[in-house]
Jmol script that loads the backbone (N, CA, C; Angstrom):
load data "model"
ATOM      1  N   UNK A   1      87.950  66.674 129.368  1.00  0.00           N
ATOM      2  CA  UNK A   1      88.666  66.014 128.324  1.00  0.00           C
ATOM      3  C   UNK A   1      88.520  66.728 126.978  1.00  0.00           C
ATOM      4  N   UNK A   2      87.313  66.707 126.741  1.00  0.00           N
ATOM      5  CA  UNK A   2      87.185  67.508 125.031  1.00  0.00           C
ATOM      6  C   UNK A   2      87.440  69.009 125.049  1.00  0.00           C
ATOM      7  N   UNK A   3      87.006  69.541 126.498  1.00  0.00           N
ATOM      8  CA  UNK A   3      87.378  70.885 126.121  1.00  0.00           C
ATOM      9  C   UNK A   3      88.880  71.225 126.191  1.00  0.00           C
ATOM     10  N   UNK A   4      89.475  70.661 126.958  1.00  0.00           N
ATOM     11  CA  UNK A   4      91.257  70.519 126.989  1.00  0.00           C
ATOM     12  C   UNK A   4      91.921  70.240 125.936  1.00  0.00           C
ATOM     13  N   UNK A   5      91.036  69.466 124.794  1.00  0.00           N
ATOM     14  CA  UNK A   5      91.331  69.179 123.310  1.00  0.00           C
ATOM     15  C   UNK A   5      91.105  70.317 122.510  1.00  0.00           C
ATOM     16  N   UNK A   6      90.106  70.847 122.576  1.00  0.00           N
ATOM     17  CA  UNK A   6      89.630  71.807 121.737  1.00  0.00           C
ATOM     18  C   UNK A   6      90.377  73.003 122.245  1.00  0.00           C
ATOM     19  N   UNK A   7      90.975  73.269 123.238  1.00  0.00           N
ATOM     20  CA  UNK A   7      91.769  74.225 123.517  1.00  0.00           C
ATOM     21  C   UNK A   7      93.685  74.175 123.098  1.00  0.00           C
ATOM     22  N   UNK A   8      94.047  72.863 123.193  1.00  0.00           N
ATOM     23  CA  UNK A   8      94.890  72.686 122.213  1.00  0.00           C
ATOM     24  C   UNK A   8      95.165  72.336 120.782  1.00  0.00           C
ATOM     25  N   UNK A   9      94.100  72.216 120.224  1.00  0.00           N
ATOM     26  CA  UNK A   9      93.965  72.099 118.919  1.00  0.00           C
ATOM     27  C   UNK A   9      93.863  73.720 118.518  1.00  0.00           C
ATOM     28  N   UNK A  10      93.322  74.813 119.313  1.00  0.00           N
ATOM     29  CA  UNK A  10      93.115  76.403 119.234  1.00  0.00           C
ATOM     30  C   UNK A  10      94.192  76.780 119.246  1.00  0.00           C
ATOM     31  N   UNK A  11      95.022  76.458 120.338  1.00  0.00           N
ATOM     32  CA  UNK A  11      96.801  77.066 120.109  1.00  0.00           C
ATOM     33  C   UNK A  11      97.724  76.244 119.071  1.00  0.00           C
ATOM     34  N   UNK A  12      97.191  75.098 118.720  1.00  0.00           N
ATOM     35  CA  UNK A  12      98.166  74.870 117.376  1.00  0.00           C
ATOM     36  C   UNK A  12      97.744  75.145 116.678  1.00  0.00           C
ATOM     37  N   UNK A  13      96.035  75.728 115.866  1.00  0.00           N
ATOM     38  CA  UNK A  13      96.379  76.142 114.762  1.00  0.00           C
ATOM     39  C   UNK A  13      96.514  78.014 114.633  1.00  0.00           C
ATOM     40  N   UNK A  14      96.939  78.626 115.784  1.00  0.00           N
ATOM     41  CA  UNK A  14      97.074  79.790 116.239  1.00  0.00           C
ATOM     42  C   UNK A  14      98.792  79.944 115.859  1.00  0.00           C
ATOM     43  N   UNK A  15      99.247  78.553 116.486  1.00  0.00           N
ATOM     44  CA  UNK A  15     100.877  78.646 116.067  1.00  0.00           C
ATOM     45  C   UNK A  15     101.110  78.548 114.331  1.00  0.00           C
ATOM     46  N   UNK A  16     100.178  77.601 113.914  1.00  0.00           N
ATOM     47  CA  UNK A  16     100.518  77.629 112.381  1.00  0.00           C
ATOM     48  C   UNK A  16     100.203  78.555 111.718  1.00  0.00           C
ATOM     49  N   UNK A  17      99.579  79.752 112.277  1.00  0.00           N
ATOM     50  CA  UNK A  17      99.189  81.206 111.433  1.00  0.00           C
ATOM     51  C   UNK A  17      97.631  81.527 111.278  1.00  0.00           C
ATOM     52  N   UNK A  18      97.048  80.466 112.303  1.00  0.00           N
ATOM     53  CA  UNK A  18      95.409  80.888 111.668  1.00  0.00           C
ATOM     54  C   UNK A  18      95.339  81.959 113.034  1.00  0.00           C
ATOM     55  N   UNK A  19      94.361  83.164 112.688  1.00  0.00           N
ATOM     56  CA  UNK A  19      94.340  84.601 113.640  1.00  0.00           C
ATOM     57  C   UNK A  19      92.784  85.077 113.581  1.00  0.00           C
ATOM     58  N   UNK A  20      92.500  85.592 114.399  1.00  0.00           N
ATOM     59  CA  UNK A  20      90.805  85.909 114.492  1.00  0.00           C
ATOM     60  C   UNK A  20      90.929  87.493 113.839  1.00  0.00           C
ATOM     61  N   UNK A  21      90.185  87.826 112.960  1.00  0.00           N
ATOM     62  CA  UNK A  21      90.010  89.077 112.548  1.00  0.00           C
ATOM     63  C   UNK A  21      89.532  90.510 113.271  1.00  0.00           C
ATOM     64  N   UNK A  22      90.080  91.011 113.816  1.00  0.00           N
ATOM     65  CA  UNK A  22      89.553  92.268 114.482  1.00  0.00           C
ATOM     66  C   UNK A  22      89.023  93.406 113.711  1.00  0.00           C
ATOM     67  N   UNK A  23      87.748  93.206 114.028  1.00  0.00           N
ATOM     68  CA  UNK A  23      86.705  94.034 113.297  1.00  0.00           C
ATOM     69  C   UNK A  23      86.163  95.436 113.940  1.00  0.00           C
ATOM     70  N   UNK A  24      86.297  95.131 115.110  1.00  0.00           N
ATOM     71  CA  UNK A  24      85.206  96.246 116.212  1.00  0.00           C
ATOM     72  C   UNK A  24      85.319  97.262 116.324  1.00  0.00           C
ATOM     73  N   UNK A  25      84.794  98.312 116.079  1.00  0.00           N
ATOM     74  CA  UNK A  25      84.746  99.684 116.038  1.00  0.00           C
ATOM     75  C   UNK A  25      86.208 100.482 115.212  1.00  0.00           C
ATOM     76  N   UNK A  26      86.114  99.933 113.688  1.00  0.00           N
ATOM     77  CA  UNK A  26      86.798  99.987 113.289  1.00  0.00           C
ATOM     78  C   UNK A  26      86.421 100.304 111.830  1.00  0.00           C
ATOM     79  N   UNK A  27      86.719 100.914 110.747  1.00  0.00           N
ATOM     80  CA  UNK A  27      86.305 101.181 109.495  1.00  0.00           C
ATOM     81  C   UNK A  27      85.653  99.982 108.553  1.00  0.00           C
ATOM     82  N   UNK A  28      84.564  99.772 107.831  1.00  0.00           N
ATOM     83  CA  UNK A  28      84.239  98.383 107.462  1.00  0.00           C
ATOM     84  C   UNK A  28      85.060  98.294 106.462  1.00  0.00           C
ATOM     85  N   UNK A  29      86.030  96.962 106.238  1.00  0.00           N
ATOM     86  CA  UNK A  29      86.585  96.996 104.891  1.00  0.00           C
ATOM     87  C   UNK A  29      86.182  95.188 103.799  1.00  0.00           C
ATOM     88  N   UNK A  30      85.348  95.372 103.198  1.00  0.00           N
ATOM     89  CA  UNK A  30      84.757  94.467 102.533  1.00  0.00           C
ATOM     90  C   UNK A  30      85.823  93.225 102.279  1.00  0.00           C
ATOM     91  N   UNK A  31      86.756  93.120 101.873  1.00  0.00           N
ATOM     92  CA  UNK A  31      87.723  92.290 101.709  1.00  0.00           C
ATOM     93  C   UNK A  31      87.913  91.580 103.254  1.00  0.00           C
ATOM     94  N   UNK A  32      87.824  91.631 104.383  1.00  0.00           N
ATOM     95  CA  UNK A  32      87.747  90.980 105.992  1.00  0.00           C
ATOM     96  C   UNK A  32      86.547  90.629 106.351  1.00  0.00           C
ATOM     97  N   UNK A  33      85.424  91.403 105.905  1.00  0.00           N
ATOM     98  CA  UNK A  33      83.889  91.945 106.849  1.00  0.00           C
ATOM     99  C   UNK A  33      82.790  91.087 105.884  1.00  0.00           C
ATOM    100  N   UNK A  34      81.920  90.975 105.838  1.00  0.00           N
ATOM    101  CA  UNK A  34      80.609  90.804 105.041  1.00  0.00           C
ATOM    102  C   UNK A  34      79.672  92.042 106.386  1.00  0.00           C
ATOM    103  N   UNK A  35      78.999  92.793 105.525  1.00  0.00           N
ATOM    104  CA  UNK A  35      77.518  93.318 106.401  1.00  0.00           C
ATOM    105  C   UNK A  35      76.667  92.453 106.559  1.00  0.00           C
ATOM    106  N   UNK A  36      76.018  92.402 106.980  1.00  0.00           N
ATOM    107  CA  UNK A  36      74.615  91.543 107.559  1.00  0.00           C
ATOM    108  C   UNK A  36      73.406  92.696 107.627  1.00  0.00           C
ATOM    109  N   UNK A  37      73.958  93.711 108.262  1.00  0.00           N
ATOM    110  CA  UNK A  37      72.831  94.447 108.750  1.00  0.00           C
ATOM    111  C   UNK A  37      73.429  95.929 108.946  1.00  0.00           C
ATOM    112  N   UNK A  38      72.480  97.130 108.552  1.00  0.00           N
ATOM    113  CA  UNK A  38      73.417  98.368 108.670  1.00  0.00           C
ATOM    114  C   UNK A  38      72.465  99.215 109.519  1.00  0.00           C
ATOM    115  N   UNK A  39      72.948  99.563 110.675  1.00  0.00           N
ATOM    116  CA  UNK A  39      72.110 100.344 111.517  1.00  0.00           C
ATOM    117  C   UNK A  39      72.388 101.723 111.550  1.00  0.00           C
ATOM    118  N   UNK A  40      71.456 102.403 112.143  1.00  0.00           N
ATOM    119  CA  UNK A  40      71.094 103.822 112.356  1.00  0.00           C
ATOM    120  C   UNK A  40      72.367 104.509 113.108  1.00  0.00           C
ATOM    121  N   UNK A  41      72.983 105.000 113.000  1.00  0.00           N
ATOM    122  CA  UNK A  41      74.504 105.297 114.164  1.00  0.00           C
ATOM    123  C   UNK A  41      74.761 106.836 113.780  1.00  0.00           C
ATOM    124  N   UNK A  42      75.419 107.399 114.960  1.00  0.00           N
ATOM    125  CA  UNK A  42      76.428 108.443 114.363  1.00  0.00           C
ATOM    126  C   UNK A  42      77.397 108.461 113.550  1.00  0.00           C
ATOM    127  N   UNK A  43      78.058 107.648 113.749  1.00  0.00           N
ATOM    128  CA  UNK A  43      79.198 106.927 113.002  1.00  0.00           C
ATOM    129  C   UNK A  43      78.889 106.166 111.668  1.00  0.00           C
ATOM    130  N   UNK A  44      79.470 107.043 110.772  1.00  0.00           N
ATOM    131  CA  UNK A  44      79.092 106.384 109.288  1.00  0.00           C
ATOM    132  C   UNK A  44      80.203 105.635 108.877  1.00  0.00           C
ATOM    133  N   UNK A  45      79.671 104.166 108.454  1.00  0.00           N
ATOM    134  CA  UNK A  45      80.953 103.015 108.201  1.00  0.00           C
ATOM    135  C   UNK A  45      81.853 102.239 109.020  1.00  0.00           C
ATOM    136  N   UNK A  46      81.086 102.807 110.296  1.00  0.00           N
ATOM    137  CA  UNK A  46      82.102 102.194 111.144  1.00  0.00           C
ATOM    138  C   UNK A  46      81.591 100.575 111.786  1.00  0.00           C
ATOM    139  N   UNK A  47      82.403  99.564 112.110  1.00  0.00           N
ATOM    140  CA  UNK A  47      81.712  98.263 112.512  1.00  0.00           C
ATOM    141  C   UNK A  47      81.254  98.420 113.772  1.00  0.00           C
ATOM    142  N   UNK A  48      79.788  98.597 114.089  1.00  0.00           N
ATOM    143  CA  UNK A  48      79.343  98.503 115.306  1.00  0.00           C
ATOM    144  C   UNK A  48      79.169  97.037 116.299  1.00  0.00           C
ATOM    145  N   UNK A  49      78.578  95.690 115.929  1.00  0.00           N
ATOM    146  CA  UNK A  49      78.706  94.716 116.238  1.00  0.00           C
ATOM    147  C   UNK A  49      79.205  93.795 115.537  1.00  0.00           C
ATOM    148  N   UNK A  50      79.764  92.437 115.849  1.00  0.00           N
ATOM    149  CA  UNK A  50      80.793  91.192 115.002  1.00  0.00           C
ATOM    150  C   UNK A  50      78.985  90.308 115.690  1.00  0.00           C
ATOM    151  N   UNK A  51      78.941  89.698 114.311  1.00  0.00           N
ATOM    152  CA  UNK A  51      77.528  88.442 114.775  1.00  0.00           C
ATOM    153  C   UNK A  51      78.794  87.157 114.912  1.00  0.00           C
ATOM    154  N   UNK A  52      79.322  87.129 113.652  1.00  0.00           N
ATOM    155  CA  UNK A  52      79.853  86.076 113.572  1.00  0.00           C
ATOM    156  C   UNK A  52      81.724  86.208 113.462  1.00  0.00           C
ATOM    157  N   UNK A  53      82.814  85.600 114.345  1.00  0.00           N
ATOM    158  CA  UNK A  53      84.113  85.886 113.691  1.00  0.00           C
ATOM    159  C   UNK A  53      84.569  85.653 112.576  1.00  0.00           C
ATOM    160  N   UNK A  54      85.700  86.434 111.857  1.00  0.00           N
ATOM    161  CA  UNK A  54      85.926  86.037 110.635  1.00  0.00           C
ATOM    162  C   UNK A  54      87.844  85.058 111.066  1.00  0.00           C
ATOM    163  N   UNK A  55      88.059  84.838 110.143  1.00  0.00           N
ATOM    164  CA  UNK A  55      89.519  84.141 110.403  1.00  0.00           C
ATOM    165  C   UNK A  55      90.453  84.594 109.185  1.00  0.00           C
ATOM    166  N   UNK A  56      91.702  84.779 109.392  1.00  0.00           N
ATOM    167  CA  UNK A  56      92.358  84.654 108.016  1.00  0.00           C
ATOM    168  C   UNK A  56      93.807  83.702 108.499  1.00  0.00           C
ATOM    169  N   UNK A  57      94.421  82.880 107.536  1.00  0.00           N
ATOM    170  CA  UNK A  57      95.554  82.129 107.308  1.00  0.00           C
ATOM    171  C   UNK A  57      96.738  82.805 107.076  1.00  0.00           C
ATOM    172  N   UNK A  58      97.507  83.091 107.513  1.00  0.00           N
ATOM    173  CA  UNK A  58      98.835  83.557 107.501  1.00  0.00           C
ATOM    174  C   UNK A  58      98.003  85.305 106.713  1.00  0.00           C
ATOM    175  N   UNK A  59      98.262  85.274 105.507  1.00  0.00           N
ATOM    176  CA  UNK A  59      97.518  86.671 104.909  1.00  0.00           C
ATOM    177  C   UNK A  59      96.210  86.364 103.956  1.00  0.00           C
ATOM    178  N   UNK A  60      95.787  85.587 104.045  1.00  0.00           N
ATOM    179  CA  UNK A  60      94.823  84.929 103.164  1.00  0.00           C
ATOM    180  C   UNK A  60      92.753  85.050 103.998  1.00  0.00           C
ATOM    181  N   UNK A  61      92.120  85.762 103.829  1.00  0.00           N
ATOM    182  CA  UNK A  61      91.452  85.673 104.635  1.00  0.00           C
ATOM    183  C   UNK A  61      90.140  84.354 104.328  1.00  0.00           C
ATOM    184  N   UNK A  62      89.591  83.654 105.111  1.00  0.00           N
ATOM    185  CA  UNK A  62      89.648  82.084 105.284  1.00  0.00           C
ATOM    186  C   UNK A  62      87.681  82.026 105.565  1.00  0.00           C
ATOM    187  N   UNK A  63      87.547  82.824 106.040  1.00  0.00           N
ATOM    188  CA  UNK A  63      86.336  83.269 106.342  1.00  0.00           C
ATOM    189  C   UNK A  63      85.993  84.727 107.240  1.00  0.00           C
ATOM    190  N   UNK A  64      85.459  85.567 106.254  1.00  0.00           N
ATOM    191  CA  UNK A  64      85.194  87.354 106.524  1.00  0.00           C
ATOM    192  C   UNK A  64      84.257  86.769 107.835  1.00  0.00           C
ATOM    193  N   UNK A  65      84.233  87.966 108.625  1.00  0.00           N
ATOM    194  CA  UNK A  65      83.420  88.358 109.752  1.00  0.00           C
ATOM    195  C   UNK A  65      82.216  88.955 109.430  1.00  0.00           C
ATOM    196  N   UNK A  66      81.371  88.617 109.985  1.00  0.00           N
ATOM    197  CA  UNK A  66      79.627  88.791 109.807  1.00  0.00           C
ATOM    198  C   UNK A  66      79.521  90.194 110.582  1.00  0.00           C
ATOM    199  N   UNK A  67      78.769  90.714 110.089  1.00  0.00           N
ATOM    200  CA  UNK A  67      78.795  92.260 111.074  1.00  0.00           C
ATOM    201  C   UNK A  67      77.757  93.124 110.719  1.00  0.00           C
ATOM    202  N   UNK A  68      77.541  94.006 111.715  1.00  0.00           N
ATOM    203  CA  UNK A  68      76.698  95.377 111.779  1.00  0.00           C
ATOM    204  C   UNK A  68      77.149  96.556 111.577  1.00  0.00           C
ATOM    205  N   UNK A  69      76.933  97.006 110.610  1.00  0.00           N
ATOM    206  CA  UNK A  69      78.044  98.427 109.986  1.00  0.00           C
ATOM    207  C   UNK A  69      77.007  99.658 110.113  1.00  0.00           C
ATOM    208  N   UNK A  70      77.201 100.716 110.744  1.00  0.00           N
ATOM    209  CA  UNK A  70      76.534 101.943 110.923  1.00  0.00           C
ATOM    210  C   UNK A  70      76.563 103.035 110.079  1.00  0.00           C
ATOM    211  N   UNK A  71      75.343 103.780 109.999  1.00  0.00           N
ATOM    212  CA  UNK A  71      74.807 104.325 109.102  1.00  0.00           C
ATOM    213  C   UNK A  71      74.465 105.497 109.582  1.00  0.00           C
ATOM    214  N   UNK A  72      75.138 106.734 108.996  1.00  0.00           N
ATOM    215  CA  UNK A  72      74.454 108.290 109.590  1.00  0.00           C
ATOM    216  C   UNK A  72      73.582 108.462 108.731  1.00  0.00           C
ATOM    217  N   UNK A  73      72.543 109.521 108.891  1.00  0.00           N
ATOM    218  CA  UNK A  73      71.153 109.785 108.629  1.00  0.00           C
ATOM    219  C   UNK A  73      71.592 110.591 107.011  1.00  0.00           C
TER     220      UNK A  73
END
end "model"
wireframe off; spacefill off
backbone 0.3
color backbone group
């Protein structure tokens, strides 16, 4: 019952414009992202793990994504 709710309450507010932010292995850009934590990597700046999703509203972003951003030596 509740999860059948909570799964249509996910596609209507998906239809009204709310969208999950795609962060992952992708350039960090502060305006979508918050860092949390910056690890040791080859890859400088790039988002290595999402802790938490971020959301944005039509173009408005609603809450940034929590993340692990990598760090060359």
């Amino acid at each position: 019952g509740l999860a059948m709710i909570k799964t249509q309450f996910a596609k209507l507010l998906e239809q009204m414009g709310l969208q999950k932010i795609e962060v992952l292995n992708r350039e960090f850009d502060p305006h979508t992202a918050e860092a949390v934590d910056i690890v040791e990597s080859p890859q400088d700046n790039i988002v290595l793990e999402q802790v938490r999703p971020g959301y944005q509203f039509v173009d408005r972003v609603i809450r940034p994504a929590q993340v692990r951003v990598g760090k060359s030596k």
